[in-house]
C-alpha positions, 0 to 999 in steps of 0.5 A: 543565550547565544544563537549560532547559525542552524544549530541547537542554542548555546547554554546561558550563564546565567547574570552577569555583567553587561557588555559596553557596561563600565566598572563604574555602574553607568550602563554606555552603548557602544560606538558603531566601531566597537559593534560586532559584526552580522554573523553570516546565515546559515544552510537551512536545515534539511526537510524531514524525510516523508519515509515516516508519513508513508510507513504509517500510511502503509500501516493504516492501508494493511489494517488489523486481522479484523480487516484482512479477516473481512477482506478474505471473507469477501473474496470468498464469498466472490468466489462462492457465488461464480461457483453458484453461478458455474453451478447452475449453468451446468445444471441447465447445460448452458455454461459459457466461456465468461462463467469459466474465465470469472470463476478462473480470475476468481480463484487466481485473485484468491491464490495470490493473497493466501498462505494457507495449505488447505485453502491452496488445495481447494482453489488448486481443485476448482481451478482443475475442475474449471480447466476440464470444463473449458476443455469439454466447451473446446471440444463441442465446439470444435466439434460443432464447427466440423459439423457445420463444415462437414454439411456444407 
């Protein structure tokens, strides 16, 4: 077998008659004059691309429809309890600017992973609603300020 500088191996041929073997049967070593030359090393073979290690990381980081199912399950139930929390602070007449501003980062964060009609009308109505209510906290407390300059 044959070995050329980088690439694949040439092909065997299988027995034959050795080199510096005379016709006679006796087995000669060459002299140093008749030895061929060191065949000069070759360029190094490329380095495999790492395209192959990130396709499958990026496989892996998607996950099956079990995974997006358990990830939108969560995102859901994350908007359920700001709802639950708008929910009860309307009730109590005590709801902040944070609460509407979680609720509105809520419901962006959602919007940006879905693809379902029906889900972007019901985020499109809680995001509505959410701007009315910031309106209303705008407006008393606007009105709240002209009071207290108005008493002064």
């Amino acid at each position: 077998m044959k070995v050329t500088g980088s690439g694949s191996a040439g092909s065997t041929s299988g027995a034959g008659r050795a080199k510096g073997a005379s016709g006679d049967g006796v087995f000669q070593i060459p002299t140093a004059s008749g030895a061929a030359p060191a065949a000069a090393a070759g360029p190094a073979a490329a380095v495999a691309s790492v395209g192959g290690l990130s396709a499958l990381l990026a496989l892996q980081e998607a996950g099956g429809p079990l995974e997006r199912r358990r990830r939108a399950v969560s995102r859901a139930g994350r908007i359920l309890d700001v709802l639950d929390e708008v929910k009860l602070a309307l009730i109590s007449g005590e709801l902040s600017l944070g609460q509407l501003e979680r609720l509105t980062r809520a419901v962006r964060e959602e919007r940006a992973a879905t693809e379902d009609a029906a889900l972007e009308g019901v985020l499109n109505e809680i995001e509505t609603r959410a701007a009315v209510e910031l309106a209303k906290l705008e407006m008393a407390r606007n009105a709240g300020l002209r009071e207290a300059v108005e008493s002064r």
